[in-house]
C-alpha positions in Angstrom: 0.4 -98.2 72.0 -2.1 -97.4 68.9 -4.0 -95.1 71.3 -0.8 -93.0 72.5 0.5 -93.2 68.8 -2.6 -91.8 67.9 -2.3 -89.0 70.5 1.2 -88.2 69.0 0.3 -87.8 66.1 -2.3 -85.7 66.6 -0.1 -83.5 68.5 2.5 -83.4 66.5 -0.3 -82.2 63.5 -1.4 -79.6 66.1 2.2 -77.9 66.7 2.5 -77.8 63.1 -0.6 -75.7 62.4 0.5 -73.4 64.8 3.8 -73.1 63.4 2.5 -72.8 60.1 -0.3 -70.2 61.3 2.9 -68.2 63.3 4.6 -68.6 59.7 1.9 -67.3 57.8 1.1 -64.2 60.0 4.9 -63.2 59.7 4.8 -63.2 56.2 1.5 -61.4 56.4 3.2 -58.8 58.5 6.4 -58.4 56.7 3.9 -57.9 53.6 2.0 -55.2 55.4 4.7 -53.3 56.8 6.6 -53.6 52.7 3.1 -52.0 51.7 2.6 -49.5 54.6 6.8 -48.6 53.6 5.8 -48.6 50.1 2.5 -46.5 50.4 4.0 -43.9 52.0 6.6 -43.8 50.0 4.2 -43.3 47.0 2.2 -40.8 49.1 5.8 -38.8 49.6 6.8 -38.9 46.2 2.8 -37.8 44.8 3.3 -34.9 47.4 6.9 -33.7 46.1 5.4 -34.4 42.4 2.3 -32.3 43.4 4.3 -29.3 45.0 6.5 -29.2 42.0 3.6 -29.0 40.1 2.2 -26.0 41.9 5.8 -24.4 41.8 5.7 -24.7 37.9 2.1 -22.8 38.3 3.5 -20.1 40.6 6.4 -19.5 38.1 4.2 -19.3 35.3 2.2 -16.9 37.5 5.3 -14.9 37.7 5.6 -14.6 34.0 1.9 -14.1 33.4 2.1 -10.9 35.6 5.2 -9.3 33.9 4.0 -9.6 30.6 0.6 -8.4 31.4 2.4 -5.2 33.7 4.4 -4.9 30.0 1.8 -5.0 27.5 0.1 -2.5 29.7 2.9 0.1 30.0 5.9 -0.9 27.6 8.5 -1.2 30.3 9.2 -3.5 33.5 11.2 -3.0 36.3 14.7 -5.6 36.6 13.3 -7.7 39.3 9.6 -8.3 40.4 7.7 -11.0 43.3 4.3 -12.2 42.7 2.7 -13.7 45.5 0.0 -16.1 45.3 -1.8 -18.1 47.9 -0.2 -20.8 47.2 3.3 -19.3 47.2 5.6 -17.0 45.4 7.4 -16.3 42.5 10.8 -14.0 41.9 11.1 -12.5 38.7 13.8 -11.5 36.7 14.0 -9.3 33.6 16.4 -8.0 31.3 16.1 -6.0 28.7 17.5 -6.6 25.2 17.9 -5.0 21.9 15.0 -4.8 19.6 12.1 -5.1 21.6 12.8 -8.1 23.1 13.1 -9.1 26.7 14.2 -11.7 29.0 12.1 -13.3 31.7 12.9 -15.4 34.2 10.3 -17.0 36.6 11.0 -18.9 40.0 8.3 -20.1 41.7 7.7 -22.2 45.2 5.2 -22.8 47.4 4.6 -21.7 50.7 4.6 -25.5 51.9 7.6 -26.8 50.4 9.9 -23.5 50.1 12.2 -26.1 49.4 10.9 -27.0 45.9 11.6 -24.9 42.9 10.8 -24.0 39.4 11.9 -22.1 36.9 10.7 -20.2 33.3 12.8 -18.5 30.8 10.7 -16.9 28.1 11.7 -14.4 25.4 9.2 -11.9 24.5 8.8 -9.2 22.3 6.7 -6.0 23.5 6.3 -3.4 20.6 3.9 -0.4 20.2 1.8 -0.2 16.8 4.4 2.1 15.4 7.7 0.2 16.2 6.5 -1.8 12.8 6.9 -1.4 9.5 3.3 -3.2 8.6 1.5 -4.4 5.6 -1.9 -5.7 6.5 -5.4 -4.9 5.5 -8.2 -5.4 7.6 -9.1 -8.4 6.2 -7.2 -11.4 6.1 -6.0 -12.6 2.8 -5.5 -8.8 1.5 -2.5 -6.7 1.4 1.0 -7.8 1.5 4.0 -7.1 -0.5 4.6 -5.9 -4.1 8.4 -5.6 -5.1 11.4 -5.3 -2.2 13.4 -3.6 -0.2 15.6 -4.0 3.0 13.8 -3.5 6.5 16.0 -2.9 9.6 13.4 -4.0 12.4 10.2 -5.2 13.3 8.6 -6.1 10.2 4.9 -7.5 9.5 3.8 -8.4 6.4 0.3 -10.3 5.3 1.0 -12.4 2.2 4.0 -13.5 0.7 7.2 -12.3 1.1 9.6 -12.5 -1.4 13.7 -10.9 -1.4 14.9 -10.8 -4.1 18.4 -8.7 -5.5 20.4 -7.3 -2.1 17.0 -6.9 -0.4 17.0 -8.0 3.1 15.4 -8.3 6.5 17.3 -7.5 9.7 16.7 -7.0 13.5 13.4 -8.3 13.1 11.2 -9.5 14.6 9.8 -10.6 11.3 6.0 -11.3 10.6 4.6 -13.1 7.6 1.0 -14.1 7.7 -0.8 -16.1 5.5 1.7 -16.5 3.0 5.4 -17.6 2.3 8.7 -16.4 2.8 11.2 -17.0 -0.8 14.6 -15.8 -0.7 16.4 -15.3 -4.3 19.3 -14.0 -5.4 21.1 -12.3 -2.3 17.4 -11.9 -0.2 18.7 -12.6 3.2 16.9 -12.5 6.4 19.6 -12.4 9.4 23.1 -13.1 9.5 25.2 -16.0 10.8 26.2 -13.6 14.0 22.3 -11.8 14.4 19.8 -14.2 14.2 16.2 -12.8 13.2 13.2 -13.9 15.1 10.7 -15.4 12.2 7.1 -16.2 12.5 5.2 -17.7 9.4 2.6 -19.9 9.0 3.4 -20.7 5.0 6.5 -22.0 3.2 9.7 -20.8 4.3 13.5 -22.1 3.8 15.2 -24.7 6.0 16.3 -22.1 8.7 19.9 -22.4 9.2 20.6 -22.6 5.0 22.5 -19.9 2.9 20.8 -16.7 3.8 17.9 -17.8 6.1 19.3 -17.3 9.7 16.3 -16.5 12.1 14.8 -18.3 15.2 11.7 -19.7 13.7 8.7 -20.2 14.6 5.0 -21.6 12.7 3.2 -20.0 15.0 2.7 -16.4 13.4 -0.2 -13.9 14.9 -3.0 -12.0 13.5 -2.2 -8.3 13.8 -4.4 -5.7 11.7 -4.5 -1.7 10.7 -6.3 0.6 12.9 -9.3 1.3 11.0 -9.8 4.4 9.1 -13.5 4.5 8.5 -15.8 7.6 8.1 -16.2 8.1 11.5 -12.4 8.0 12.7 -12.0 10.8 9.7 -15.1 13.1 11.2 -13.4 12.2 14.7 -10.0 13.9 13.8 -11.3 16.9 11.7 -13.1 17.5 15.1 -10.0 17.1 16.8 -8.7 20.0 14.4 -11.7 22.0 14.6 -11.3 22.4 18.6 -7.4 22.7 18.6 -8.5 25.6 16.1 -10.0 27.9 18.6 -6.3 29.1 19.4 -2.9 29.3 18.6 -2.2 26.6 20.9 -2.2 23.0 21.1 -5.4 21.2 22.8 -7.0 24.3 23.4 -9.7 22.2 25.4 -7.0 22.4 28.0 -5.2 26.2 27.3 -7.3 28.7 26.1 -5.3 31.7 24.9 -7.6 34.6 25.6 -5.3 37.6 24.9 -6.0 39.1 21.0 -4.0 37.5 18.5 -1.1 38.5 17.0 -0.8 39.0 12.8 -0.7 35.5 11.9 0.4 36.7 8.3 -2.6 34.7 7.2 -3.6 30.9 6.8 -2.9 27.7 4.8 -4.4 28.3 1.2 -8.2 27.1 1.5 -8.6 26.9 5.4 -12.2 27.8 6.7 -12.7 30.6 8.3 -12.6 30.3 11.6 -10.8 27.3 12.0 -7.1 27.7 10.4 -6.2 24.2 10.9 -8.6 22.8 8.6 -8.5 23.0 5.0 -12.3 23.0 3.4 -15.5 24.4 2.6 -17.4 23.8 5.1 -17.2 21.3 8.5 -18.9 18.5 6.4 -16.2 16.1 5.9 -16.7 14.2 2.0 -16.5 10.7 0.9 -14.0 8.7 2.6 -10.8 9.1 0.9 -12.6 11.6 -1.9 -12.3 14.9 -0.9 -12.4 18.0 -2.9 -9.9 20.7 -1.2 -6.9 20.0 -2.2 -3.6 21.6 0.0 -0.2 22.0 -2.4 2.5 22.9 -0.6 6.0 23.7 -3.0 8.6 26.1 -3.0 6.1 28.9 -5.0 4.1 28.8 -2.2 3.5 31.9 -0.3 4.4 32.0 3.8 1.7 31.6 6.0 1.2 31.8 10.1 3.5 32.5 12.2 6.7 30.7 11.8 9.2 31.3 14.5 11.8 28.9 15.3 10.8 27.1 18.5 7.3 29.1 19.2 5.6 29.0 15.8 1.9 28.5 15.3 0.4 25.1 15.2 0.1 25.2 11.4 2.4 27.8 9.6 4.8 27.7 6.5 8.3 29.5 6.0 8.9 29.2 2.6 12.2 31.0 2.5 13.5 28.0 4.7 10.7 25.8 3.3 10.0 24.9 7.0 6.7 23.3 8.0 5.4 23.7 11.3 2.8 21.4 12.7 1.6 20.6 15.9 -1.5 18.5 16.8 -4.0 17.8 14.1 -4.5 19.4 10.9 -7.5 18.3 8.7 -7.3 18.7 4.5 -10.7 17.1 3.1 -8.7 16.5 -0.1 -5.7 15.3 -1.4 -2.4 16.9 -0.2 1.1 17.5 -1.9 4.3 18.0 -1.0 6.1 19.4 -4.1 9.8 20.3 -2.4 12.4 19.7 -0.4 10.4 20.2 3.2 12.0 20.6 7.1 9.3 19.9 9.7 8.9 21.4 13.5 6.3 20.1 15.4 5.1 17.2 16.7 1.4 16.7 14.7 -0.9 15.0 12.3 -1.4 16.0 8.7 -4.4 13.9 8.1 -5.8 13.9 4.4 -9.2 12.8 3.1 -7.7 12.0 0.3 -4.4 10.7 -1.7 -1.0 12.0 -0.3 1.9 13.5 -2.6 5.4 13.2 -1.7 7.6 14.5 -4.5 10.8 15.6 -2.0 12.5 15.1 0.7 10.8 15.4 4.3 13.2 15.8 7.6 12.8 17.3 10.8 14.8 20.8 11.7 16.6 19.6 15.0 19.2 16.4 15.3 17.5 13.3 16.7 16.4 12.6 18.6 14.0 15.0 19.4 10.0 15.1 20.1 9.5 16.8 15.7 7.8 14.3 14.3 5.5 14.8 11.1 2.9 11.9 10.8 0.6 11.7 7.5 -2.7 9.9 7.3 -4.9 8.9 4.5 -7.9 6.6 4.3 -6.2 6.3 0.4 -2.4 6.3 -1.0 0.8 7.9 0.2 3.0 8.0 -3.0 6.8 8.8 -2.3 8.2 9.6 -5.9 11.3 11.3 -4.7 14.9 9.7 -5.3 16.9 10.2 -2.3 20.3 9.3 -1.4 19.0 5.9 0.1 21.8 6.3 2.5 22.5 2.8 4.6 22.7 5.4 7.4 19.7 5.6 9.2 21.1 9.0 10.5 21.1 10.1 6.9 17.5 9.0 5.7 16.0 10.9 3.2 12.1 10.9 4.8 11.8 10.9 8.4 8.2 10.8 10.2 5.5 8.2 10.1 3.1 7.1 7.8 -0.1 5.9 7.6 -2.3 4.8 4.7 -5.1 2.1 4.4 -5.3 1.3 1.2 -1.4 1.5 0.2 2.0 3.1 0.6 3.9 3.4 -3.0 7.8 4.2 -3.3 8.8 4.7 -7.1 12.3 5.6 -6.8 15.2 4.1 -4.3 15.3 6.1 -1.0 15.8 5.8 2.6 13.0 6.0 5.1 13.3 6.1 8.8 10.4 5.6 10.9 7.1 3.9 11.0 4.9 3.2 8.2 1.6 1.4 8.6 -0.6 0.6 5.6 -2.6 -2.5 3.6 0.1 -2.7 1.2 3.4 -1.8 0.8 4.4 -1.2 -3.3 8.3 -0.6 -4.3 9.2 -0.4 -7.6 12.8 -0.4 -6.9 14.3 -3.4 -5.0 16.6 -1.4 -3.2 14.8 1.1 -0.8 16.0 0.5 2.6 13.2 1.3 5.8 14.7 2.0 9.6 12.0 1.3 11.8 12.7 3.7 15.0 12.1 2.0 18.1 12.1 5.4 19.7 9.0 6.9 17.3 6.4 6.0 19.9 7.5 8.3 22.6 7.4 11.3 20.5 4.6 9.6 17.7 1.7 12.4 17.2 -1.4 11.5 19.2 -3.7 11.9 16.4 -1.9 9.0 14.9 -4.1 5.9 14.0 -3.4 3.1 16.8 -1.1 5.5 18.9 -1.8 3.7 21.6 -1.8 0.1 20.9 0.3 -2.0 22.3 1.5 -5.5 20.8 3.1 -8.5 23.1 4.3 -11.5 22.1 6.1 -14.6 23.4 8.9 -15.5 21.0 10.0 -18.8 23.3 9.2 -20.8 26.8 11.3 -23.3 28.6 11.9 -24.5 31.9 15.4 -23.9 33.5 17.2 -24.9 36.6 
């Protein structure tokens, strides 16, 4: 009995190990197949995450490309697809009032078509001469000095302060290195027309009395064209060779016929080369010239001055009509001491300070390709007291303006246009500036930075 209670028992142990060895390997397979589910669940999910990822890339591709295609030529067509090897991106643009435009971005691969992502950014895309700009070349300098109201795109190094009924409108609105104060009735944007805003100083709460913009810390470094003594020796060149004829860029027209009476030249012009007013071909001292050009209602006619087919430098001064076309070079200060209409689309660039003592407007209704463009190394002083119209259509200077060292209006007036300079000095608060988003078309090529280009991206998010 012991010996088959013994075998029993031992049997009985037996069946148990293999029904606990049977137990354990189905738990060891239910655990296998849970982590076999589990890991390729986590591989599925890594995979969606990681072609999500690259449609994110391809939309940002998208955008990349469109702002590059226009920062390179100003303008974009409404819809756009950028392919990359990984996949493609269709992108849609609209554009919107003050320089800005909208830019959508979807993007999806070429192994998950299925999978997509989307970018909205806002981005502003202005040449040089949209602006109304106070910046030196160096950082820390210019800025400024007393207000006035500035109806778009508006950059200003320093502090910024509006003060009175001064205000900023349209925008976008710059201020670099320095802070943004609002007393008085200062405004920037209204409750209905929010301003873009980008300043890296002290600023008010956006959204309080007066202070309605779309604001942003993150605020760029832009800088004048430089005006050194090269540039200057560069565009009395430029004037010397459009000299050669009575037609502008005579490097490309050459009139060879003899040429008419051209009832003489601007007082002081070299012989030889009627569109520039000096000595000799050696240009002076930056900004220190010594041949001064006045032009007032005493001064005699000059060139001829036909309406529509005048010389490319020629005054009427019955009509007190100045016509300029290209590049005229005065080593000296110039002044303007009337009332003056312009025809012409040129540069009056002066190696030395500029006098504005009356009003300066095109003949023909705008738009139209007459725009007068000064330059100076030095000062352009407007000393005149307009109507300072709130009508851009009534502006008592038109043209644009550039001056490195500083741009000085004594009395209230109206400007519309572009001026560019290291320092913008009012001595009224009152002045009101219409930047003319259409300037660049018809801007003078001779014009400092004619051709730059600025783009910025005012806002990023992803959409659905």
């Amino acid at each position: 009995m012991r010996e088959g209670g013994a075998m029993c028992l031992i049997g009985c142990e037996r069946g148990s190990a293999v029904f606990a060895a049977v137990g354990i390997m189905l738990v060891l397979t239910i655990l296998g197949v849970g982590a076999f589910t589990v890991s390729q669940n986590t591989l599925t999910a890594t995979g969606r995450e990681r072609n999500s990822s690259i449609a994110l890339a391809i939309a940002d591709a998208g955008i990349d490309q469109a702002v590059w295609r226009l920062d390179a030529s100003g303008s974009l067509p409404s819809s756009m697809t950028v392919t990359t090897d990984q996949g493609s991106a269709e992108v849609s643009v609209t554009a919107l009032e003050n320089s800005e435009w909208q830019i959508v971005s979807r993007g999806h691969t070429n192994v998950a078509p299925g999978i997509t992502r989307a970018v909205k950014v806002s981005v502003f895309s202005l040449s040089l001469w949209n602006f109304v700009m106070a910046s030196s070349l160096t950082a820390g300098g210019g800025g400024l000095v007393g207000n006035t109201s500035v109806y778009g795109p508006f950059y200003v190094r320093g502090g910024v302060t509006l003060s009175g009924n001064s205000e900023v409108q349209k925008g976008p609105f710059f201020v670099k290195d320095g802070d943004i104060s609002l007393t008085g009735n200062g405004k920037v944007g209204t409750t209905t027309n929010l301003v873009y805003v980008y300043n890296d100083g002290n600023h008010p709460v956006p959204g309080s009395k007066n202070f309605y913009v779309k604001f942003s810390n993150n605020c760029p470094d832009l800088y004048l064209p430089p005006m050194r003594q090269g540039e200057l020796q560069a565009l009395e060149n430029l004037a010397a060779t459009e000299s050669a004829d009575c037609l502008m860029g005579s490097t490309e027209i050459t009139n060879t016929e003899p040429q008419p009476d051209s009832n003489g030249h601007a007082p002081g012009a070299l012989a030889g080369y009627y569109k520039i007013v000096d000595t000799d071909r050696n240009v002076g001292t930056l900004g220190a010239g010594s041949n001064p050009l006045v032009i007032n209602a005493t001064t005699p006619s000059w060139g001829v001055s036909t309406h529509g087919s005048g010389e490319d430098f020629a005054w009427d001064q019955a009509t007190r009509t100045l016509y300029v076309k290209g590049t005229v070079f005065v080593d000296g200060p110039v002044t303007f001491g009337c009332n003056i209409n312009y025809e012409g689309n040129g540069a009056l660039v002066a190696n030395g300070n500029i006098l504005v003592t009356g009003l300066i407007r095109p003949v023909g209704p705008y738009p139209n390709d007459d725009v007068l463009g000064l330059v100076t190394p030095g000062e352009i002083r407007f000393t005149v007291s307009g109507s300072n119209d709130s009508n851009p259509d009534n502006a008592d200077i038109w043209g644009a303006y550039f001056a490195t060292n500083q741009i000085r209006i004594d009395q209230n007036v109206s400007i519309r246009g572009s001026m560019l300079t290291g320092l913008l000095n009012f001595a009224h608060p009152n002045g009101h500036l219409f930047s003319d988003q259409q300037l660049p078309e018809y801007l003078p090529e001779s014009m400092p930075g004619s051709t730059q280009r600025f783009t910025y991206m005012g806002s990023w998010r992803e959409v659905h």
